[in-house]
C-alpha positions as CSV (number, residue, x, y, z in Angstrom):
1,X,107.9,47.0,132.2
2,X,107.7,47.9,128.6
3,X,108.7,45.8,126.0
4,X,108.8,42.9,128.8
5,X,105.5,42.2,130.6
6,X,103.9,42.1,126.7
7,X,106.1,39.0,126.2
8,X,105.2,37.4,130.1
9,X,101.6,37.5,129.4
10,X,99.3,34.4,130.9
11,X,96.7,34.9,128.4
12,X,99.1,34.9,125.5
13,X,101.2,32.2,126.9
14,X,98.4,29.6,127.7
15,X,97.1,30.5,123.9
16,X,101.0,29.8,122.8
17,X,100.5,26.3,124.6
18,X,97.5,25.2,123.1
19,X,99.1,26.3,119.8
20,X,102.5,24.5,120.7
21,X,100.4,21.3,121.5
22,X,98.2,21.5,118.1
23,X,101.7,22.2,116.0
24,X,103.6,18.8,117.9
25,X,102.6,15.8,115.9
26,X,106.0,14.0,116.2
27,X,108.2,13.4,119.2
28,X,111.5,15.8,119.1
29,X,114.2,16.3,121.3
30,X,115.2,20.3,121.7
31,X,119.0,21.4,122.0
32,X,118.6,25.4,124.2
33,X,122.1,26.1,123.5
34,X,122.6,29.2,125.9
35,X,122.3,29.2,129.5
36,X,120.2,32.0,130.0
37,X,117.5,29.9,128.3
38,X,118.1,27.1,129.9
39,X,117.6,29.9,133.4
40,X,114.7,31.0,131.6
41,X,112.7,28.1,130.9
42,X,113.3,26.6,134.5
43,X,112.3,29.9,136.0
44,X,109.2,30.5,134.2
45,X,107.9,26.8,134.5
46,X,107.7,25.8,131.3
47,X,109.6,22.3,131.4
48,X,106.5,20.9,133.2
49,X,103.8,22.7,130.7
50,X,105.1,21.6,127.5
51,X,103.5,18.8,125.4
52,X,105.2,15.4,126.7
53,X,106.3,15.1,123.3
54,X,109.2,17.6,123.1
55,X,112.0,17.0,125.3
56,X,114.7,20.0,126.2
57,X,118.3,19.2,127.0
58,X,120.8,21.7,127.3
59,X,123.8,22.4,126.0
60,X,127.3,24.0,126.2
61,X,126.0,27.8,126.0
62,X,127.5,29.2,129.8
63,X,130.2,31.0,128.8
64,X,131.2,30.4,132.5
65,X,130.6,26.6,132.8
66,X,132.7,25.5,129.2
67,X,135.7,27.6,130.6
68,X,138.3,24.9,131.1
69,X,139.6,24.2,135.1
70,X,143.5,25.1,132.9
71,X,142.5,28.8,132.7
72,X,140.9,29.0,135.7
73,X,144.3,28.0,137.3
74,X,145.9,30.2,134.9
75,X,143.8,32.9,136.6
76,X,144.5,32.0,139.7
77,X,148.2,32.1,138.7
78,X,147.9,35.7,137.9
79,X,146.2,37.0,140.7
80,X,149.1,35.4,143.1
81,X,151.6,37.7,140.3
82,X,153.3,40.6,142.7
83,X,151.8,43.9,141.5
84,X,148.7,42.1,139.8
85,X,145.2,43.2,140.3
86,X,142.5,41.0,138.5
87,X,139.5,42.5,137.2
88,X,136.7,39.8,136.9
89,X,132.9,38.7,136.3
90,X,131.0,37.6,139.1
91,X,130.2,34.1,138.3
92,X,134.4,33.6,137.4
93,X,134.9,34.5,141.0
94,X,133.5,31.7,142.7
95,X,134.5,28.8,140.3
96,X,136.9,26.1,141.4
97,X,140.2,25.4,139.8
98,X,141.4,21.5,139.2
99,X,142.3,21.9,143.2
100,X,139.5,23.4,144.5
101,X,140.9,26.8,145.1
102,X,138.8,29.8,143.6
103,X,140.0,33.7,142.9
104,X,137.9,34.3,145.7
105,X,139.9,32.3,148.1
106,X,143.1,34.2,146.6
107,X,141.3,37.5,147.4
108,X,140.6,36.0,151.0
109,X,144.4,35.5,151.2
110,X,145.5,39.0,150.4
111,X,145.6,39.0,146.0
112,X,144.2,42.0,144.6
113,X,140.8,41.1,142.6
114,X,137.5,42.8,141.8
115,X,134.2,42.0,140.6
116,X,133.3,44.6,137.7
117,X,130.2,44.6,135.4
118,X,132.4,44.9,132.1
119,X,136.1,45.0,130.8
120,X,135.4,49.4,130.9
121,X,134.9,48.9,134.4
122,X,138.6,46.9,134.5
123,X,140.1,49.5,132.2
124,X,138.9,52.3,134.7
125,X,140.0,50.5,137.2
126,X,143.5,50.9,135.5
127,X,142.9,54.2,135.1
128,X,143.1,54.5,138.9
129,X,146.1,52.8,139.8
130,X,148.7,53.0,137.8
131,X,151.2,51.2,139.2
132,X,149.3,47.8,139.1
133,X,149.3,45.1,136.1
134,X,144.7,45.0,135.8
135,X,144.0,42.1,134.1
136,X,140.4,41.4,132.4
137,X,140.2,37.7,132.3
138,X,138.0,37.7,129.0
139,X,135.2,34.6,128.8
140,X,132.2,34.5,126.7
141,X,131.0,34.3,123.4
142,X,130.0,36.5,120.9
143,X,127.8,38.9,122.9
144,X,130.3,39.9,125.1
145,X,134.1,39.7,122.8
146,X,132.7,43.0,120.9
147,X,132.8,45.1,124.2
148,X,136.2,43.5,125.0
149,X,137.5,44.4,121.9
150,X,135.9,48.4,122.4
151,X,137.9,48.2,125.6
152,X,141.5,47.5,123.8
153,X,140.8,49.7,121.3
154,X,140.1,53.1,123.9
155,X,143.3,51.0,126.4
156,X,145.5,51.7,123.6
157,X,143.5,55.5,122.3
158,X,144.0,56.6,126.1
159,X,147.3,55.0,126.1
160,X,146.7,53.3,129.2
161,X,149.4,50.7,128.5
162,X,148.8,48.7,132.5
163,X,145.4,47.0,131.2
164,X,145.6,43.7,129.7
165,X,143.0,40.8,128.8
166,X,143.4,37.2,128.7
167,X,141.4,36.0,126.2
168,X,139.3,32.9,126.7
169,X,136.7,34.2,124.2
170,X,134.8,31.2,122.4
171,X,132.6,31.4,119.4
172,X,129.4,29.8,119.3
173,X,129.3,27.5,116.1
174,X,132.2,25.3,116.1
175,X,131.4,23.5,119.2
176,X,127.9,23.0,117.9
177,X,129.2,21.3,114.9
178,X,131.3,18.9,117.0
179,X,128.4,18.2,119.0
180,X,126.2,17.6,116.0
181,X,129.0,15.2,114.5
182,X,128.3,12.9,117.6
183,X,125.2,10.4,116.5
184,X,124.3,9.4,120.4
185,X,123.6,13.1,120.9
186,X,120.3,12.7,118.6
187,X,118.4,15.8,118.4
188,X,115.8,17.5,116.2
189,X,116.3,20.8,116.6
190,X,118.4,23.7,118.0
191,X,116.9,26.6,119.7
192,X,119.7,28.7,119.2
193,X,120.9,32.0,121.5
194,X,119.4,35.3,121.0
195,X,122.0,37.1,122.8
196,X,124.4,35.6,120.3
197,X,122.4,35.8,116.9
198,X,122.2,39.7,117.8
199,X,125.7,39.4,116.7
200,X,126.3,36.7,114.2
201,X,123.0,36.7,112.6
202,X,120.3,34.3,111.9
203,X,122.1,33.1,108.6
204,X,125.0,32.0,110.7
205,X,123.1,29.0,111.4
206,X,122.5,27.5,108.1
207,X,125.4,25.4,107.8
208,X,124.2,23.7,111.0
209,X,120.4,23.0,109.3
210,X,121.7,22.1,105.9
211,X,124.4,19.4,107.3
212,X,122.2,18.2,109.7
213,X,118.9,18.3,108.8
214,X,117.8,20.2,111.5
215,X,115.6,22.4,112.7
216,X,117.3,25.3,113.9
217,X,115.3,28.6,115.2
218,X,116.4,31.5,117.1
219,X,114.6,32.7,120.4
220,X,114.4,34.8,122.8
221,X,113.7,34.6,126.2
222,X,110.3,35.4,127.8
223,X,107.8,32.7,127.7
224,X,106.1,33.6,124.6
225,X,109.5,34.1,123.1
226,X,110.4,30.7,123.9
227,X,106.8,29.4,122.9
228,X,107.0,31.1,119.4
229,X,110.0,29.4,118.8
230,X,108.9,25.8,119.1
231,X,106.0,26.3,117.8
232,X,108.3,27.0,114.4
233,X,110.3,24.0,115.4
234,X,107.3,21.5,116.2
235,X,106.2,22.7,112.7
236,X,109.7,21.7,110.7
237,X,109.7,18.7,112.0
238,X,106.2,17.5,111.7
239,X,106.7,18.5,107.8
240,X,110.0,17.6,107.8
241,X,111.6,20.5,107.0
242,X,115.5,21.6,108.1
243,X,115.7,25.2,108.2
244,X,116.5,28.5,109.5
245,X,114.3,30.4,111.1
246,X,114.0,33.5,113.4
247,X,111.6,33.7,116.2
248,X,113.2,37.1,117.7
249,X,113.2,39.5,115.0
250,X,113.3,42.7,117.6
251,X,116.7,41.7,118.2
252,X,117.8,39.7,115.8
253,X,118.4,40.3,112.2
254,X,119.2,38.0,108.8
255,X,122.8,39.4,109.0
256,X,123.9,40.3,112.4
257,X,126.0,43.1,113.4
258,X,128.4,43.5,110.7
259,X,129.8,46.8,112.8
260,X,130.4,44.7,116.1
261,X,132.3,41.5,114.0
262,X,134.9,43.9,112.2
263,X,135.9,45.1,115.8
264,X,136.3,42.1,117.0
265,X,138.0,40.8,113.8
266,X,140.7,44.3,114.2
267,X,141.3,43.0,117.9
268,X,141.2,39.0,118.0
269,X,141.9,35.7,115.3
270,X,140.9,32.4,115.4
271,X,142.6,29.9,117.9
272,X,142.1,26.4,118.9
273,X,140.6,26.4,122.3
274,X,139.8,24.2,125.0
275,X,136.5,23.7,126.3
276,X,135.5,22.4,129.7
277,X,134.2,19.1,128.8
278,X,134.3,19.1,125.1
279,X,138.5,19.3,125.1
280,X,140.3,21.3,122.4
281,X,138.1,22.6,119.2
282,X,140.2,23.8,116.3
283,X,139.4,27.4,115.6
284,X,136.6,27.8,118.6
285,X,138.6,30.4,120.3
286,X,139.5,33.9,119.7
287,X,143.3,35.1,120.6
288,X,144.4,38.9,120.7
289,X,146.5,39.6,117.5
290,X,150.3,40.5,117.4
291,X,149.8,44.4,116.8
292,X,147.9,44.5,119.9
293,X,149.9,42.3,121.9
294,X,150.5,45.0,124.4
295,X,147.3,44.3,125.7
296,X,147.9,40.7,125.9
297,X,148.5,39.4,129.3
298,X,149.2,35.7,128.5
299,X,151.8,36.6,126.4
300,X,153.2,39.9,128.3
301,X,153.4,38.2,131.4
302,X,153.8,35.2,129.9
303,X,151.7,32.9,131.9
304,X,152.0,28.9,131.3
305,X,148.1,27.5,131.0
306,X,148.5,24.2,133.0
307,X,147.4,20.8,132.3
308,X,143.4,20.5,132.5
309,X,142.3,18.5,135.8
310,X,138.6,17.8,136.2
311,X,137.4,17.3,139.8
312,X,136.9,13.5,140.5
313,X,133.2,12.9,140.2
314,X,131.5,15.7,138.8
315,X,129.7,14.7,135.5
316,X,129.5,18.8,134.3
317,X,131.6,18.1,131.2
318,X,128.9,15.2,130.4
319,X,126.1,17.7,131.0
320,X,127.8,20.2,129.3
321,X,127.5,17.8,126.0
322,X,123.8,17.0,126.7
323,X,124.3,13.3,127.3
324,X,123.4,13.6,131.3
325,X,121.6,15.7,133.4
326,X,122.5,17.1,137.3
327,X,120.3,14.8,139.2
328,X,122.7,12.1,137.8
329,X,125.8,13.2,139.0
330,X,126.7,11.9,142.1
331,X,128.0,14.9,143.8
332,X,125.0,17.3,142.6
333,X,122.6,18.5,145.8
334,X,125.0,16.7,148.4
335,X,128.3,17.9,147.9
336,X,128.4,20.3,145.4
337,X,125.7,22.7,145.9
338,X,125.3,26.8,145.4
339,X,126.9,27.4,148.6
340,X,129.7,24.9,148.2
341,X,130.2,24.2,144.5
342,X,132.5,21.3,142.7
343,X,132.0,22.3,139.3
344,X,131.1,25.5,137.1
345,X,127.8,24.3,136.5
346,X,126.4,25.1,139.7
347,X,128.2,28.4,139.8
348,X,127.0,30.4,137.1
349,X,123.7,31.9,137.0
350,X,123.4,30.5,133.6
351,X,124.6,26.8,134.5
352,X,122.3,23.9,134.4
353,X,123.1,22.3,137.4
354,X,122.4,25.5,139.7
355,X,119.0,25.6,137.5
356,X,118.3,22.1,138.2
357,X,118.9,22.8,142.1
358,X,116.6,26.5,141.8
359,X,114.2,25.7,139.7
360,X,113.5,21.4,139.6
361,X,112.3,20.6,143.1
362,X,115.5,19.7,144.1
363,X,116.3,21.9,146.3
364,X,113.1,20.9,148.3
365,X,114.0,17.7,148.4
366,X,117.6,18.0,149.7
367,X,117.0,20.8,152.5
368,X,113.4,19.1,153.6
């Protein structure tokens, strides 16, 4: 495939290796902030080719995973509302509230809920019944709040007033700098999320470098992508150096998409907002404003987000944070596994513990 295979070739990547291995002179330890590197890296291999020097951890970038168990019971609420018909990502529809009870089990017991590919597909979906309440239970970062906010603007140009969203949109940065704040966390460098930069924009991340002397380069996700952009870390830190760099400039540019962030700007402000293991982060969340409040379903149905309950044992809010990793939990591979989950983490296809059980000889070891 075009534009793909270029970026999965052996050649290129074993060259990349040697490169990555000649550029490490130091030890570092390597934040991947989103989950579909974390995915990536697994899938391709690469953990167990990489100099022993450079160690990866991941970090809270699943948009699924760091939404707290309090708004997946809010969900739940909803979809149990008479004359309610939830419109929902895939990986949301399988994740456990602080009970255990997921929006799929409220579908099984007769509550109206879809899986659609985008909020469109929800507002369609309004489109088509008109005498149900569809509500979009919005998660995700800044990759996906700019086709959210597209949606609310053509809900209230077609004047399809039975479409609402519940915004649990996050942004990317504050969390980081939470993180960062914590000195047992101890990192070197950040490879930050393409997906996300495409949005924000390289620059975004200089705060992060400048206050914490580190290393902080965007990437995106083939092999050599990933590669490339250690290889610019590895070199930072040998020279000691804390900056901004961008290691996927065919999607990624200095500034971002200016378009995309006024949209969302018209649509949403800052909130506080609880993440799923991190707790409440003052202005990490994104709220629908007042003059489109119409579209909001947390206030127009007014829905009460409950107190956040964690299920007993499972360590995904540690892993979440980068302190731990799945094989440590106690519950990960025996109890909670892809087919019978405990925590978000082993939901998502961008979680770290369902990569850990796919892709790290786990699962070998527990079915064998």
């Amino acid at each position: 495939m075009k534009y793909v295979d270029e970026f999965r070739d052996p050649e290129l990547t074993a060259h990349l290796l040697h490169e990555l291995t000649a550029a490490t002179t130091k030890p570092f330890r390597v934040m991947e902030v989103c989950g579909t590197h974390t995915m990536a890296i697994f899938r391709s291999g690469l953990r167990g080719l990489l100099p022993p020097e450079i160690e990866l951890i991941s970090g809270p970038g699943c948009p699924v995973c760091v939404t707290s168990a309090s708004h997946i019971d809010a969900f739940l609420q909803m979809a149990e509302l008479p004359g309610t018909h939830l419109a929902v990502f895939g990986d949301l529809f399988r994740v456990p509230g602080s009970n255990g009870t997921t929006l799929a089990h409220a579908r099984a017991r007769g509550a109206k809920i879809d899986v659609v590919y985008s909020a469109m597909d929800g507002l369609e979906l309004a489109r088509q019944n008109p005498t149900e309440q569809v509500i979009f239970p919005g998660i995700g970062f800044e990759t996906t709040t700019p086709g959210i906010a597209a949606t609310i603007l053509a809900a209230r140009q077609q004047n399809i007033d039975n479409f609402m969203v519940f915004s649990t949109h996050k942004t990317m940065l504050p969390p980081l700098m939470a993180l960062l704040g914590d000195p047992a966390l101890g990192i070197d460098g950040l490879l930050c999320p393409g997906h996300v930069s495409s949005i924000i924009g390289a620059a975004a991340y200089q705060p992060l470098a400048e206050e914490n002397h580190l290393a902080c380069v965007v990437g995106g996700f083939e092999p050599t992508d990933i590669l490339q952009a250690l290889i610019l870390m590895a070199r930072q830190i040998g020279e000691g150096r804390a900056e901004v760099e961008n290691a996927y400039t065919r999607a990624v540019t200095w500034e971002g998409n200016a378009r995309a962030r006024s949209m969302v700007e018209t649509i949403f402000e800052p909130v506080d907002m609880e993440w799923r293991g991190l707790g409440t982060i003052g202005g990490s969340g994104l709220a629908i404003r007042k003059e489109f409040s119409g579209f909001d379903a947390q206030s127009r149905l007014s829905i009460t987000v409950p107190e956040s309950k964690e299920p007993p044992g499972c360590l995904c809010g540690q892993i979440l944070k980068g302190i731990t990793t799945p094989p440590a939990c106690p519950l990960f591979g025996s109890r909670c596994t892809p087919s019978s989950p405990i925590g978000p983490c082993m939901v998502s296809s961008e979680g770290t513990c369902s990569a850990w059980f796919t892709y790290g000889n786990y699962s070998e070891k527990i079915l064998s």
